[in-house]
N, C-alpha and C positions, 0 to 999 in steps of 0.2 A: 652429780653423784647421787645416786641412790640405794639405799639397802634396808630389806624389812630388819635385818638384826641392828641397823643403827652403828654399822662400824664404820662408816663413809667417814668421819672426822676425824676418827683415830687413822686409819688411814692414808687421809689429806697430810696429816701432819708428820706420819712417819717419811713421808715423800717428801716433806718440806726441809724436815732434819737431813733426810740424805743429799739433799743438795740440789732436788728438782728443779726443772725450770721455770719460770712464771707461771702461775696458775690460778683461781681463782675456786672456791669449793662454795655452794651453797647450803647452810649447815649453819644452827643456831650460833651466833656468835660467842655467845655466852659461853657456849657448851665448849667450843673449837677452845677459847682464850684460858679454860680451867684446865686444858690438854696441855698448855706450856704454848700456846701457837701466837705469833704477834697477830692482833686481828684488825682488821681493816674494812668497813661496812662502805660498800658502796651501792650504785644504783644501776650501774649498767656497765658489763664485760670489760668495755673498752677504756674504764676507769680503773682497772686493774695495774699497777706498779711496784 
């Protein structure tokens, strides 16, 4: 996800409240976890759960 305004995490996260499916967002974590989002750093896609 990308976006010059920076709204890609706000976003991410309204899609995770609505009940989305597995997904993974690349996006400061820091940033994503002050959104209310649980955050989970990983290293590669297929780490995603």
């Amino acid at each position: 996800m990308g976006d010059p305004a920076g709204i890609g995490g706000e976003i991410a996260v309204a899609a995770w409240r609505a009940g989305a499916p597995l997904f993974f967002a690349i996006d400061d974590p820091a940033r994503l976890a002050a959104l209310g989002a649980p955050v989970a750093e990983i290293e590669d896609p297929a780490q995603a759960e």
